[in-house]
N, C-alpha and C positions, 0 to 999 in steps of 0.2 A: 587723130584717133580719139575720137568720144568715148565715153563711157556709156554705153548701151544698159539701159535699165532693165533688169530682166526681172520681168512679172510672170508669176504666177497666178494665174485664174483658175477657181472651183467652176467646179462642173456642177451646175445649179440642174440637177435633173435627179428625177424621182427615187431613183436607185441610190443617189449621192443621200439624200435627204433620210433613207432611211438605213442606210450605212450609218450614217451618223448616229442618229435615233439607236441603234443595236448596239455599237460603241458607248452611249452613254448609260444604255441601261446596263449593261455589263462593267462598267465602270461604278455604279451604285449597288450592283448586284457585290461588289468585289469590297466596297468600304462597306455595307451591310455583313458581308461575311467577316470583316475584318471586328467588327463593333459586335456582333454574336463569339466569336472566338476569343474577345478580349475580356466579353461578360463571362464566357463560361470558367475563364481563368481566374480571372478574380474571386468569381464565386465559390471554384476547386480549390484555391487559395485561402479561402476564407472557410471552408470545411476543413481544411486541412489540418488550419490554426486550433478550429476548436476542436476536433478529436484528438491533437496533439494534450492539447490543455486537458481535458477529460483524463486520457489516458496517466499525465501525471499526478493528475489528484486521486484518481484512482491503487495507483503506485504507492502514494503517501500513505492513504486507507492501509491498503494492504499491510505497510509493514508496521504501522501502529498496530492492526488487527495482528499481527506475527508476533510482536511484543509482549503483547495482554494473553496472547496463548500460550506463549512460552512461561510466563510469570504466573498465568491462574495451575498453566502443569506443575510447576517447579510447587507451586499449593497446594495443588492434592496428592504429590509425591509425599511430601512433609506430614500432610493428614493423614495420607494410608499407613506409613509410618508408625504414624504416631497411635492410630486405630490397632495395628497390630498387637503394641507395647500394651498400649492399653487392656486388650483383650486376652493378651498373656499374664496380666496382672488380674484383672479378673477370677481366670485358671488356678494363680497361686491364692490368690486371698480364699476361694474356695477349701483351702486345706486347712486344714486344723492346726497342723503342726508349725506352717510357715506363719500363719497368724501368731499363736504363742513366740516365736522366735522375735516376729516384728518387738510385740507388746517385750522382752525381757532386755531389747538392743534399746530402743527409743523409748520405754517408760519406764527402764530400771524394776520392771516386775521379775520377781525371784520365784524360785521353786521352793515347797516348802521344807525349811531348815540351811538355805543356803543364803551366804551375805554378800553381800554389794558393796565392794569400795569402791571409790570415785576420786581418781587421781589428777591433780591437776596436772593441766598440761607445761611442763616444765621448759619447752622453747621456744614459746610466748616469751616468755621473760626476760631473754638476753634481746 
């Protein structure tokens, strides 16, 4: 009992030769689509990256810009404020009467025939 050498022989004919030929360009067709698919990931990848990045620096902007708006309000809260007070003092200096009261509390200006003591403040001292 020998061992029978079993070969296989291609079929060298026209139809074989471009089976072939079909097979390889579809074989190139297939690592081509794999090398465009793998560019276009990288590249979705690499867009990805940077509008991630954008989107955070843009994030940062904003809440420094959120900051300086809350702080210039919190300022012109304090100034309207303080425009009102003002403009209500305005109001009173306009009187006659409230001015002379100023001038008799903060200059010791009197009426005339009336005197002014000036007491020292006695709980300073202990």
């Amino acid at each position: 009992m020998g061992k029978k050498a079993h070969r296989v022989y291609s079929i060298e004919s026209e139809y074989m030769e471009q089976y072939a030929m079909q097979r390889e360009r579809a074989q190139r067709r297939k690592k081509h689509l794999m090398i465009r698919l793998a560019s276009a990931g990288i590249v979705m990848l690499l867009l990805t990256v940077v509008v991630a990045h954008y989107h955070i620096g843009q994030r940062a902007v904003y809440a420094e810009k959120l900051e300086q708006y809350e702080a210039l309000q919190a300022e012109m809260d304090y100034l309207k404020k303080e425009e009102s007070e003002l403009r209500e003092e305005i109001g009173l200096l306009k009187d006659e009467s409230y001015i002379l009261n100023i001038a008799r509390t903060n200059y010791f200006l009197s009426k005339e025939g009336e005197l002014i003591f000036q007491l020292e403040d006695f709980s300073s001292s202990y």
